[in-house]
N, C-alpha and C positions, 0 to 999 in steps of 0.2 A: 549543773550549777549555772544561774545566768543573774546578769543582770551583780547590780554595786552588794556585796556584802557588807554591813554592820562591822564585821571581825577584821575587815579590812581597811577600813577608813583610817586617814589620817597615819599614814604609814610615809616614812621619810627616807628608809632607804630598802633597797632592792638589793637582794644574796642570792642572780641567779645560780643553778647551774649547767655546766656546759653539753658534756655529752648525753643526747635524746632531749636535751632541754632545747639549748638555743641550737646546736651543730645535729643534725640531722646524719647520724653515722653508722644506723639502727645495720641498714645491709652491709655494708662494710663490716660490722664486727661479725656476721652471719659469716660472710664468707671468708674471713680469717677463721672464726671457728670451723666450719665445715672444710675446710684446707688443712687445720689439725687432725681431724674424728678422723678423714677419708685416706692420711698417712696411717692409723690406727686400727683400719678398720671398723670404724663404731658408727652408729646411724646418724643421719646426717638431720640437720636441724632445718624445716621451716620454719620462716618467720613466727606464725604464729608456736610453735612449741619454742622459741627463742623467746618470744614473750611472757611465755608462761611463765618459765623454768629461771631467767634470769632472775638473782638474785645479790646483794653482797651479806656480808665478803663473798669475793665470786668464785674461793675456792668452793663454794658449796652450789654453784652454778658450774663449774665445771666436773663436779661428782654427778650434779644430775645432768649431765650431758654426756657420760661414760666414761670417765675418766678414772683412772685405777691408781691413788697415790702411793699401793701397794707394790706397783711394779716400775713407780716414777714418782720424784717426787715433783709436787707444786711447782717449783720454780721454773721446772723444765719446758712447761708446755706456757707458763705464764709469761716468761720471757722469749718465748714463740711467739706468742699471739703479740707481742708488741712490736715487734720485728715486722710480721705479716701485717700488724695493723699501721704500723707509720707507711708500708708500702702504696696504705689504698688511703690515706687520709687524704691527702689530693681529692680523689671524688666526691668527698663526703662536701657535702654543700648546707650551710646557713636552711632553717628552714625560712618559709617564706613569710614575709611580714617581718623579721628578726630584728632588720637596721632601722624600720618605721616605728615599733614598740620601743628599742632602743633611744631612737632619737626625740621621741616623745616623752620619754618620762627625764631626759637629759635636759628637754627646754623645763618642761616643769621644775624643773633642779633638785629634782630625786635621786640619792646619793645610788648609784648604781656598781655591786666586785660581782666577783663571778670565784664562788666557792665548789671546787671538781676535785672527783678523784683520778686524776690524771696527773703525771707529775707535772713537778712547779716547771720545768723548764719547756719540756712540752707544749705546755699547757699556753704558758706567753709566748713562743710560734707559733702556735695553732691560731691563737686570737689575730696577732700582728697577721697573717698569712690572709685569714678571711676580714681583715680591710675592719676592725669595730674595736680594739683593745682603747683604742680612745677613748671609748665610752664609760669606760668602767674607773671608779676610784681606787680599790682593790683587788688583786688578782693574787690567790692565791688556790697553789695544789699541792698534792702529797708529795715527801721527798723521797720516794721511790715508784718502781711501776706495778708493784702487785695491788693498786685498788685496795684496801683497808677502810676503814672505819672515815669518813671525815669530821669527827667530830672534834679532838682536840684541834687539827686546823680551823676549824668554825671556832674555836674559843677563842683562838688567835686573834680569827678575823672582826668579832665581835669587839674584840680590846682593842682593836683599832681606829673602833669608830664611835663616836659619840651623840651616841642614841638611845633614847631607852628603849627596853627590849620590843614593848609596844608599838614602838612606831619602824619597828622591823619586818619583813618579810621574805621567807626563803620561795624560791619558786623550782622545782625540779622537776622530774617524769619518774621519781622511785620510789617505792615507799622506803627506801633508806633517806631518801631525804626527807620523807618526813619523821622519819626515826633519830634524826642530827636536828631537826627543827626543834621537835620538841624535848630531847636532852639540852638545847642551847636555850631554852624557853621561850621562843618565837613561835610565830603562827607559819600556816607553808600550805602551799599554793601549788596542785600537781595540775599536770599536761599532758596530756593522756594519749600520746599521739608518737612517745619515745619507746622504753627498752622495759616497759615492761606493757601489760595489756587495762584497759580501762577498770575490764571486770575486778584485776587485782587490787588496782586503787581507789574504787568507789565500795570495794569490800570493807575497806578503813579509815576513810573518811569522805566527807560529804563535799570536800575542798578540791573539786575535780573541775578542769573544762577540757575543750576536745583540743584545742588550737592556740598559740603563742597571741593572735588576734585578740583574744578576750579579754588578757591580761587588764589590758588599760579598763576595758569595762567593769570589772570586778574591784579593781584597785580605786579607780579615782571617777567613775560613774559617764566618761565620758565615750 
């Protein structure tokens, strides 16, 4: 995709979201995972087979990554990986361009929250921590850590702002986000460059760029 879309004009606020979107945390979660599998036993994940296979709800990314709920349940290893994953959050760095995209659609005064499935408390350290929660109007995440659905959060966040749906725009790297986009009836805008792989998301729609950089291009022509 290049260049101003049509389906995108005239759009007034901005529903990033955070993780593989703006926070660049793709190896980090690898290597949380592969720190569980190699306690287990079970083969370890490259990046790309982490691209594939990742999925939500992630308990079905973690079935396809060997995981036996027969011998453990779900919660076990889920509140492992958050554990293992708050350790390495630290590394995980802003991708690049982030606070320029940021601060550009901020002068234009396009309303910009940041909807994640990451919990809500989490979620506003993480922003505060990498120096940009200013930027954002609304911030909201799920209120626990197993990653579920966000979509009744999106309806939340949707009542809280006074827009028509049309002049909205979700921007993610998943196709669950664009599976919440289009439940919440907005358009949505993936980035192909996070937690899952380009081939998956240009398999389902045409709403694909490689890079956070485009954004502006595609949005507002400039």
């Amino acid at each position: 995709m290049t260049g101003k879309s049509p389906l995108f004009q005239n759009k007034q606020a901005i529903i990033w979201d955070w993780n593989g979107t703006l926070l660049d945390d793709v190896d980090e979660c690898i290597r949380c995972m592969n720190r569980m599998l190699k306690q287990r036993n079970l083969p370890l994940l490259t990046k790309n087979v982490y691209r594939r296979i990742f999925t939500f709800p992630v308990k079905d990314y973690y079935r396809a990554a060997g995981f036996d709920f027969e011998k453990e349940d779900f919660e076990i290893p889920a509140m492992e990986f958050i554990r293992y994953y708050h350790q390495l959050l630290k590394d995980s760095r802003l991708f690049p361009n982030v606070v320029k995209v940021l601060g550009y659609f901020n002068d234009k005064g396009i309303t910009q929250s940041i909807l994640s499935a990451m919990e809500h408390d989490s979620l506003v350290a993480s922003l505060k921590d990498k120096k940009i929660y200013r930027y954002f109007d609304f911030v909201l995440g799920i209120n626990d850590h197993y990653a579920h659905s966000k979509t009744e959060t999106g309806r939340e966040l949707i009542g809280k702002m006074n827009f028509g749906k049309n002049e909205m725009v979700m921007i993610g790297d998943s196709l669950h986000d664009l599976e919440v986009a289009d439940k919440l009836g907005i358009d949505c805008l993936l980035i192909a460059n996070g937690h899952q792989s380009k081939e998956r998301l240009t398999a389902r729609t045409k709403n694909v760029i490689d890079a956070i950089g485009g954004v502006i291009e595609v949005i507002l022509g400039s």
